[in-house]
C-alpha positions in Angstrom: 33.8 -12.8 13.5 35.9 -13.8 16.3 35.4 -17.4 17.5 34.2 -17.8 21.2 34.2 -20.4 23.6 30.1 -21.7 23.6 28.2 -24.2 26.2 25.3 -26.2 24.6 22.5 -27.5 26.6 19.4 -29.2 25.8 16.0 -28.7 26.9 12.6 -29.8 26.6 9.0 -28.1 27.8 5.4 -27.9 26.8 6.6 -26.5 23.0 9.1 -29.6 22.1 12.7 -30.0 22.1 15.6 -27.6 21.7 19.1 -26.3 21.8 21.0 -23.9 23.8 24.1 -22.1 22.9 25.7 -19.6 26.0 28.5 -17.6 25.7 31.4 -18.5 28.2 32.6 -14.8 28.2 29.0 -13.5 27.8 26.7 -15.6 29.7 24.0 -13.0 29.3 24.2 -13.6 25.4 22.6 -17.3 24.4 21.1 -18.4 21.2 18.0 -20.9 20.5 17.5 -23.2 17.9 16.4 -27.0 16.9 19.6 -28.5 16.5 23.2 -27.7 18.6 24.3 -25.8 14.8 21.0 -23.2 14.6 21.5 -22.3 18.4 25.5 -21.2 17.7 24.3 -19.6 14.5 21.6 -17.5 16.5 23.8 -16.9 19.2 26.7 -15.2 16.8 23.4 -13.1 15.6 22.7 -12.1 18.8 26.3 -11.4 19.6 26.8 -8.9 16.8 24.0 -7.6 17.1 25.4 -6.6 21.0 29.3 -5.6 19.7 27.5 -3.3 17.5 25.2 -1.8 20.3 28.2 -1.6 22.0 30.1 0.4 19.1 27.3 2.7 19.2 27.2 3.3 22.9 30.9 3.9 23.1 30.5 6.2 20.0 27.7 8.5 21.1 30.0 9.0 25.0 33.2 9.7 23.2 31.7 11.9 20.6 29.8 13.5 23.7 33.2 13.9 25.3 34.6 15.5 22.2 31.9 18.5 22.2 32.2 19.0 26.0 35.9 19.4 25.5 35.5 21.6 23.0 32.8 23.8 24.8 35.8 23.6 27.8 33.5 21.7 29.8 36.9 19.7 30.9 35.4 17.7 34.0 32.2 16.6 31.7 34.3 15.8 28.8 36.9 13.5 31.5 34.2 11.5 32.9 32.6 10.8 29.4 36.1 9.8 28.3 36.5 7.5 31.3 33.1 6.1 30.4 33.9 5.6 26.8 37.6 3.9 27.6 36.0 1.5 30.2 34.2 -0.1 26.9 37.9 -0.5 25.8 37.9 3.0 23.4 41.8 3.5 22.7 40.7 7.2 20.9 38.9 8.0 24.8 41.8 6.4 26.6 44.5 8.9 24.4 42.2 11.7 25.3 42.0 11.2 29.3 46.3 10.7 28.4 46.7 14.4 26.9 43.5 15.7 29.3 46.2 14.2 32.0 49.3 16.0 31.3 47.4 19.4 30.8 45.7 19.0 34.2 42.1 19.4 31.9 39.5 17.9 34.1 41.7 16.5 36.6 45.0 17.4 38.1 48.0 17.6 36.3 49.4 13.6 36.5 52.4 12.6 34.3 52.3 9.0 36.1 48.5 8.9 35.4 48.9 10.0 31.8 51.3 7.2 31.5 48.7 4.7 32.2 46.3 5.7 29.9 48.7 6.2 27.3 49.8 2.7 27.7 47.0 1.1 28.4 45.5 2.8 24.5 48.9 1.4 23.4 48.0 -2.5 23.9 45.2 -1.2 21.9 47.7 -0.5 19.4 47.3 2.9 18.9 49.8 4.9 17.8 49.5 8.1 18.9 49.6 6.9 22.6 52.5 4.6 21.6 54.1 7.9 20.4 53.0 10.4 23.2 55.1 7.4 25.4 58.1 7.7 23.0 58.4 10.8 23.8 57.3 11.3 27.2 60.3 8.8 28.3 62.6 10.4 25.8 62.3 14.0 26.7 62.1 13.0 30.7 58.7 14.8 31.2 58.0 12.1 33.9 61.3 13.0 36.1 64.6 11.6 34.0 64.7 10.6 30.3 64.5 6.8 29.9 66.2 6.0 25.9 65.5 2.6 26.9 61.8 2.8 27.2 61.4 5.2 24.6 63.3 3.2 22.3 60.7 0.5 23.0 57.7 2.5 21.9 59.6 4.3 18.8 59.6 0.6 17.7 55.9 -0.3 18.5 54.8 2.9 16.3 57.9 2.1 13.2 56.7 -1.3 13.0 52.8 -0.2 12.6 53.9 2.6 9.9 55.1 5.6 11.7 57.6 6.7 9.4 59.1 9.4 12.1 59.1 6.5 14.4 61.0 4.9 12.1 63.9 7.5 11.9 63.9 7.8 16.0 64.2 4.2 16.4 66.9 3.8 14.1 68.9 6.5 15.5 68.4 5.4 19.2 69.6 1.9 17.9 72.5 3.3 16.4 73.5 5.3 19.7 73.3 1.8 21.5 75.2 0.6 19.0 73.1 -2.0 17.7 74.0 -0.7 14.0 72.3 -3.3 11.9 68.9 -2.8 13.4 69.2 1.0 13.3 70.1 0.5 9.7 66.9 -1.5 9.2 64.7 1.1 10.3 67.0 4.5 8.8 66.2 2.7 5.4 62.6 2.0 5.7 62.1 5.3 6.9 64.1 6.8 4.0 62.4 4.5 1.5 59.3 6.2 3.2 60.6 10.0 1.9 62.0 10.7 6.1 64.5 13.4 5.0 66.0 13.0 8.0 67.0 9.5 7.6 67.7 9.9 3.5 70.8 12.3 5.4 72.1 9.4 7.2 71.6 6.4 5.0 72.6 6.1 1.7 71.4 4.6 -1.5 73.9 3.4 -4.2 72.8 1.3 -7.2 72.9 0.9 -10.9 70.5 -1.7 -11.1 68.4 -0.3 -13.8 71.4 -0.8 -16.1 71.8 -4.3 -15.0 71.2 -6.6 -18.6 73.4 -9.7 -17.4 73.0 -11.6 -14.0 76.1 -13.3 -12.5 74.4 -16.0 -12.2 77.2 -18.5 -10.8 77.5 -16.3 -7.7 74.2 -15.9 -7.5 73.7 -20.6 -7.3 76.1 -19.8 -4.3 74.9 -20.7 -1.1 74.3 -17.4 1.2 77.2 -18.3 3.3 79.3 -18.2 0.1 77.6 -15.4 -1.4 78.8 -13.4 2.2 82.3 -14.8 2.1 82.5 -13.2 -1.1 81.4 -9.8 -0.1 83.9 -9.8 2.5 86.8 -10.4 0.6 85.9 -7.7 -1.8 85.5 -5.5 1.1 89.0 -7.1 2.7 90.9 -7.0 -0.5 89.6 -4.2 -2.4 87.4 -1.3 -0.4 89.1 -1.5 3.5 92.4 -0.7 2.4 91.6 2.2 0.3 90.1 3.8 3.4 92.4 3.0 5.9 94.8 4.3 3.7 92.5 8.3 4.6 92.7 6.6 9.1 88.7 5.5 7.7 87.3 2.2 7.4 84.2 0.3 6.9 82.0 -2.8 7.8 79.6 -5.2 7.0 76.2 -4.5 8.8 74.1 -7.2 6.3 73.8 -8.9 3.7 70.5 -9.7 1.8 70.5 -12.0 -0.8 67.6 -12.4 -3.5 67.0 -11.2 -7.2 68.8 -7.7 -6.5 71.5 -8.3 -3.0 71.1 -5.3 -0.7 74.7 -4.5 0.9 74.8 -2.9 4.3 77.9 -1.4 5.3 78.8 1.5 7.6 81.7 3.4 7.7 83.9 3.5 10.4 87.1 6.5 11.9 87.5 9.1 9.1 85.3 7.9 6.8 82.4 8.3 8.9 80.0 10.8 7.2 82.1 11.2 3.9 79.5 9.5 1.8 77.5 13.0 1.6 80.2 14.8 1.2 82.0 16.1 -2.1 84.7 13.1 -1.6 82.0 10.7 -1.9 83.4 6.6 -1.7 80.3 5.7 -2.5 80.8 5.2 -6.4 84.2 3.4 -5.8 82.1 1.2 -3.7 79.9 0.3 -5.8 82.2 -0.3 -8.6 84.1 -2.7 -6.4 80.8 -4.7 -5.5 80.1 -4.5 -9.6 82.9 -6.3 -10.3 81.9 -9.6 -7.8 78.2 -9.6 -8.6 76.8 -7.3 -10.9 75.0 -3.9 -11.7 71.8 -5.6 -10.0 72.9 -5.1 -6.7 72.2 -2.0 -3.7 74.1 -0.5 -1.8 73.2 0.9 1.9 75.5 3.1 3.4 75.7 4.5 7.0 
């Protein structure tokens, strides 16, 4: 359990000696014991012991709200869900959110659907963090805001949201901010996103890898990059801006197997899923600096 901040106190009456422990942030919750160390330990009891009557309390309203919602009993089911989210209930405070933006049990308030939705957010919840994403992206509160919406797409992608995932990286590649979009395009294609598996591509022959290079490999990372680059300088960028195309360096990530970021730039743009495909010629190239234990990303 959590540690809180505790005041100890002494006192003495007709029964003997003793120990008081009090709860800064619950001053109503106080444990007793012979020694300074029993009184914490009962007062931790006692705490619990009130988090879990707590749990149960905000339980029994939410679950309450639940069944008057779905008996349409809208204004019952909004004032048990305002009950249950004043005992901090991120489920209750989604609910009054979605019960807001229907106008179920209240009037229909985008701005006050907002609140709730951000407010189950610092929660971390990620269905609120979404319904924001998305309330900001589509404009349903006036204007669309990518900005803002880019900022919740995040919150949910870096919590597991793999559809956040692809949405973040996208937004981040329409502000330009290409190696961050290409962080979250390949964790959410490594997550089976079809979406994002269209737009980033894998390259590798890694499983046929027997030999390590292992000089370029003692290479500091700063080496290891100005190496890349020149294979990209000397043997990849002319190639494609032979076909008005080109290509650049997003990342580099060294370790056991080196992930390669690159996106392709003019002409070449896109031609990595089509019947032309670079990609092998790219990896050959990269092959013939490091070795088959390498991956490539490619945007």
């Amino acid at each position: 359990m959590k540690k809180y901040a505790l005041d100890y106190f002494g006192f003495s009456n007709e029964e003997g000696d003793g120990c008081v422990a009090q709860f800064v942030e619950f001053p109503e919750i106080k444990g007793i014991g012979d020694t300074f160390e029993e009184a914490e330990e009962d007062a931790y009891e006692r705490l619990e012991a009130y988090f879990q009557s707590q749990e149960e309390q905000i339980m029994t309203t939410f679950e309450a709200g639940v069944s008057a919602y779905e008996a349409k009993q809208y204004k019952e089911a909004y004032d048990l869900f305002v009950d249950s989210a004043a005992k901090a209930d991120a489920n209750a405070m989604v609910n009054l959110g979605v019960m807001a933006m229907q106008g179920k049990g209240c009037g229909r308030d985008i701005e006050a659907a907002k609140e709730w939705f951000a407010k189950a957010a610092e929660q971390g919840s990620m269905h609120a963090m979404m319904s924001l994403a998305q309330i900001f992206e589509k404009g349903l509160d006036g204007t669309p805001n990518e900005k803002d919406a880019l900022t919740y797409f995040k919150q949910a992608a870096d919590i597991g949201h793999v559809d956040a995932q692809f949405k973040a990286g996208m937004l981040l590649k329409e502000a330009g901010e290409k190696a961050e979009a290409m962080r979250y395009l390949i964790t959410a294609a490594h997550n089976n996103n079809v979406r994002a598996q269209e737009v980033v591509t894998y390259v590798s022959n890694k499983e046929l890898a027997t030999v390590l290079n292992k000089p370029f490999r003692s290479l500091p990372v700063e080496k290891q990059i100005t190496l890349v680059m020149q294979v990209i300088d000397q043997k990849i960028r002319p190639t494609l801006e032979a076909d008005s195309g080109g290509i650049e360096l997003l990342n580099y990530v060294p370790g056991e197997t080196p992930q390669i970021w690159l996106n392709y730039l003019g002409a070449c743009s896109g031609c990595h899923l089509g019947s032309t495909s670079t990609a092998d010629m790219l990896l050959d190239a990269f092959e013939e600096l490091i070795d088959k234990n390498v991956v490539l990303y490619l945007m």
